[in-house]
ChimeraX commands (.cxc) that place a marker at each C-alpha (Angstrom):
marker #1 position -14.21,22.12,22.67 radius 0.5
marker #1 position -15.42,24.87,20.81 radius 0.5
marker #1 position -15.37,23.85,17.67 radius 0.5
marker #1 position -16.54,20.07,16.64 radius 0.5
marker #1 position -14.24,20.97,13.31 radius 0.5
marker #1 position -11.21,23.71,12.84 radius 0.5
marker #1 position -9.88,23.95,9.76 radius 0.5
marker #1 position -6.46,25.71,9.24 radius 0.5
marker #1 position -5.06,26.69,5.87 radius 0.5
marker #1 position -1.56,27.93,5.06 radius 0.5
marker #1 position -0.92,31.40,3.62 radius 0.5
marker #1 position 2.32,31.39,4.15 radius 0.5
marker #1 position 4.22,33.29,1.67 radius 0.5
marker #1 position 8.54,32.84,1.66 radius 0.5
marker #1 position 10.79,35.01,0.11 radius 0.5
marker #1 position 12.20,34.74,-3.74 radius 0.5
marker #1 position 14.38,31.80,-3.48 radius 0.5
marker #1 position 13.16,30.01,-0.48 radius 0.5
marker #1 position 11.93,26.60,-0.81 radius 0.5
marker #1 position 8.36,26.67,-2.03 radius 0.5
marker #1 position 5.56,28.03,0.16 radius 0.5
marker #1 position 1.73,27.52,0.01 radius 0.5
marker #1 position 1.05,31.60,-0.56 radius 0.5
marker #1 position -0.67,34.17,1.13 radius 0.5
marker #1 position -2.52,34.65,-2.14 radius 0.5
marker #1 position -3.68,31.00,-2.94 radius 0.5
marker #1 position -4.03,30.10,0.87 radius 0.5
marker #1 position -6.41,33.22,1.57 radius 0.5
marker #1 position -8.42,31.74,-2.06 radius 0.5
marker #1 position -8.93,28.92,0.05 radius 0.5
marker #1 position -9.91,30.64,2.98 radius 0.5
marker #1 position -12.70,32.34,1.42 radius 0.5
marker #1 position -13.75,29.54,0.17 radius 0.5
marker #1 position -13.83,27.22,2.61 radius 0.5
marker #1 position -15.56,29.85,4.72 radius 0.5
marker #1 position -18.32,30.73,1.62 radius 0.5
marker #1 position -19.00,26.80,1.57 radius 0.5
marker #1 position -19.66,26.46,5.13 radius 0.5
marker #1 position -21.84,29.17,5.55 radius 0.5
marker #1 position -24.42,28.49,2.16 radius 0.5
marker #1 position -24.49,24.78,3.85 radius 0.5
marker #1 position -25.91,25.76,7.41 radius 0.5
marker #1 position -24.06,22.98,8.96 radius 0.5
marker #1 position -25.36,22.47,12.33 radius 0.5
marker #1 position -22.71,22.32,14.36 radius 0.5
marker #1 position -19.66,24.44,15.18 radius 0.5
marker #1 position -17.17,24.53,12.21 radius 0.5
marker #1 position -14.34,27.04,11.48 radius 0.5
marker #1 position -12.18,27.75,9.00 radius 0.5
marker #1 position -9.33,30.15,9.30 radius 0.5
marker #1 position -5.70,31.11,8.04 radius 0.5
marker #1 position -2.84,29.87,9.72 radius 0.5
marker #1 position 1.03,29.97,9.12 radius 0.5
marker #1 position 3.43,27.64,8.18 radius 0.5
marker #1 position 2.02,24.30,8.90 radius 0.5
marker #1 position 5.72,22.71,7.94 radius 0.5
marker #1 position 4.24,20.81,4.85 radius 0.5
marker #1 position 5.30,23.44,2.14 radius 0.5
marker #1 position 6.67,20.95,-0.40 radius 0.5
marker #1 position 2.99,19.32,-0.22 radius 0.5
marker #1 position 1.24,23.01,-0.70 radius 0.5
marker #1 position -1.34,24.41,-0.49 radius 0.5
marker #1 position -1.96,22.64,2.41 radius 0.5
marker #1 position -4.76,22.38,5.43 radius 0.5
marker #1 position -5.08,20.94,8.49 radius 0.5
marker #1 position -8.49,19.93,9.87 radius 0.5
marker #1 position -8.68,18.84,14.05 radius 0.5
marker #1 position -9.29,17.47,16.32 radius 0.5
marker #1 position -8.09,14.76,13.94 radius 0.5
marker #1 position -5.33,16.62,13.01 radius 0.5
marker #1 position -5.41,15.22,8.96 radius 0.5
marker #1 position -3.27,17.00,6.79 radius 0.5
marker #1 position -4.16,17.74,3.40 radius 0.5
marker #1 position -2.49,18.49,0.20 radius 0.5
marker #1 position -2.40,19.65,-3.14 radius 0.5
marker #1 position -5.78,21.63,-2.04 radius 0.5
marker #1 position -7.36,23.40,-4.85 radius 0.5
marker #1 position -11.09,24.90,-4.55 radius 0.5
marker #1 position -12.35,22.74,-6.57 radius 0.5
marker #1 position -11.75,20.09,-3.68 radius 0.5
marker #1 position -13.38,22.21,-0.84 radius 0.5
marker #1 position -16.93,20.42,-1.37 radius 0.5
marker #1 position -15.77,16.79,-1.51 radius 0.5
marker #1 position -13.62,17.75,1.66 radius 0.5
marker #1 position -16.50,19.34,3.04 radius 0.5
marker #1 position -18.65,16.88,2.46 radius 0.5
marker #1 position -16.68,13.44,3.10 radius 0.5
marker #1 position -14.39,14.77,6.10 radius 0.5
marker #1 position -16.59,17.95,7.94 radius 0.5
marker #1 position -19.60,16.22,7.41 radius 0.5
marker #1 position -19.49,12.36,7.24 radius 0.5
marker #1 position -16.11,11.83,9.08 radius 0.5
marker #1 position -14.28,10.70,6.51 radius 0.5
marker #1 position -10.58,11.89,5.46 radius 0.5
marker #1 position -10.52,12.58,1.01 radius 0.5
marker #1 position -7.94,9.70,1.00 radius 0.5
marker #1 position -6.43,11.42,-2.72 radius 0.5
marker #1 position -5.56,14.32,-0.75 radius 0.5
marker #1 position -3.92,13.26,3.06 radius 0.5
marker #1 position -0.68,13.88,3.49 radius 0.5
marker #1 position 1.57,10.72,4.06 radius 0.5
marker #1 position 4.29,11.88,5.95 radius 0.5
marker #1 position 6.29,8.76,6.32 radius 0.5
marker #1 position 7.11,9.59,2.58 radius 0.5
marker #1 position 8.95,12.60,3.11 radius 0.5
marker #1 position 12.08,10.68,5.06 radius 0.5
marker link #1:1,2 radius 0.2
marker link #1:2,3 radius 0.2
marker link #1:3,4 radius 0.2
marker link #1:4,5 radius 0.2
marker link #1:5,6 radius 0.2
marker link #1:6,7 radius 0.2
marker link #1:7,8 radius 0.2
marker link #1:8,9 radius 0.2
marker link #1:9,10 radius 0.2
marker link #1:10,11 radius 0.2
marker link #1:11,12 radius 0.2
marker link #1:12,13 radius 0.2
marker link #1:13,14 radius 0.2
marker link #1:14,15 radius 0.2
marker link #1:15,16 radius 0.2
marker link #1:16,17 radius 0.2
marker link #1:17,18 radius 0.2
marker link #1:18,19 radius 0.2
marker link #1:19,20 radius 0.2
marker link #1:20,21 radius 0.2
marker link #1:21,22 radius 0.2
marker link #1:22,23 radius 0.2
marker link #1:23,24 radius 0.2
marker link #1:24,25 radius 0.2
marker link #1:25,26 radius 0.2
marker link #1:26,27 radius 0.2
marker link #1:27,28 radius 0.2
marker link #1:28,29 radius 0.2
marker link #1:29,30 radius 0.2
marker link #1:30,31 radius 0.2
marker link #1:31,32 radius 0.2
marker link #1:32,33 radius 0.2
marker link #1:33,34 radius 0.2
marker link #1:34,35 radius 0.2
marker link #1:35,36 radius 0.2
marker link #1:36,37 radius 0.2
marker link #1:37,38 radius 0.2
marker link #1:38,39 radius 0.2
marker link #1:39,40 radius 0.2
marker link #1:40,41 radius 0.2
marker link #1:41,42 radius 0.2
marker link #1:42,43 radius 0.2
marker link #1:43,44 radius 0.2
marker link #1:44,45 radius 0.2
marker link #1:45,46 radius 0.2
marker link #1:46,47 radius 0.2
marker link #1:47,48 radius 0.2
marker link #1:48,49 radius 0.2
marker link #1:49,50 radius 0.2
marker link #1:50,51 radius 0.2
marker link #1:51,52 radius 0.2
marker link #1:52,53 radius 0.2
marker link #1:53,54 radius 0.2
marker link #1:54,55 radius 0.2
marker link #1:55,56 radius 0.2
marker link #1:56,57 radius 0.2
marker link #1:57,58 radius 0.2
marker link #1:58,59 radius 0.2
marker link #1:59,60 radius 0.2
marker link #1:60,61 radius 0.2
marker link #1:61,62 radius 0.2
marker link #1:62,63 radius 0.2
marker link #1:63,64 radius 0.2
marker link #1:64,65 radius 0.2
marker link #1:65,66 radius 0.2
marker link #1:66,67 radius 0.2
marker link #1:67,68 radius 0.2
marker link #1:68,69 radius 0.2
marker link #1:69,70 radius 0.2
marker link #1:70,71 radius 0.2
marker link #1:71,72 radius 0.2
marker link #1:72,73 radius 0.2
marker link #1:73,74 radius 0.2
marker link #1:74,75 radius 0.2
marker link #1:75,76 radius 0.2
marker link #1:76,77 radius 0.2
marker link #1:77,78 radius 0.2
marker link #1:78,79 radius 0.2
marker link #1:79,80 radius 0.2
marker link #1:80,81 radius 0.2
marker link #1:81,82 radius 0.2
marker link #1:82,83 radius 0.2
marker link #1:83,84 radius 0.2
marker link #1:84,85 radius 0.2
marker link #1:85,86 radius 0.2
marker link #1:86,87 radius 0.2
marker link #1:87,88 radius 0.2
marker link #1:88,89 radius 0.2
marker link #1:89,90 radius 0.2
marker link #1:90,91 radius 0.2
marker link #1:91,92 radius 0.2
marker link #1:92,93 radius 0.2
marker link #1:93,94 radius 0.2
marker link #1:94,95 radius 0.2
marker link #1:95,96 radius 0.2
marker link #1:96,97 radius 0.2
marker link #1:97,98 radius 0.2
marker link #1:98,99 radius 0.2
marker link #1:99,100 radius 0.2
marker link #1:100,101 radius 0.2
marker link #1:101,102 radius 0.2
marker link #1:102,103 radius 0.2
marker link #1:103,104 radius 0.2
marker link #1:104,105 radius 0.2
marker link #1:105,106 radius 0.2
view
């Protein structure tokens, strides 16, 4: 594996009237981010975050996904990119407040 973490955040922007999307323009925020974090914090071992498209969780948006775990996050705003740095990149540890619980959505 190339990558011991791969984080993937929506931009995905729908049309007027479409249900709701994450955003190209909060999603790419994120991005940045994520990617600004990672880099001032040396990590030592292969981590990547990138853009993505629809990840299919718009009504939770914005919304990541970080593998090889494949936990989905919610509700993401930047000022939750260094606790989920920090407790999930680093230590293993999903931000609990912020996984996606699927089973709800039935």
């Amino acid at each position: 594996m190339k990558y011991k973490k791969h984080i993937f955040i929506c931009t995905n922007q729908r049309g007027e009237g479409q249900k709701k999307s994450c955003g190209q323009e909060c999603g790419m925020n994120l991005v940045r981010e994520f990617k600004k974090q990672l880099k001032e914090r040396s990590i030592d071992f292969p981590v990547r975050a990138q853009q993505s498209g629809c990840l299919d969780a718009c009504e939770h948006g914005p919304a990541l996904v970080v593998y090889p775990e494949g936990v989905f996050y919610g509700g993401v705003q930047e000022s939750d990119i260094s606790q989920i740095i920090d407790e999930h990149i680093l230590n293993d540890r999903p931000v609990e407040r912020l996984v996606i619980d699927f089973s709800k959505d039935k």
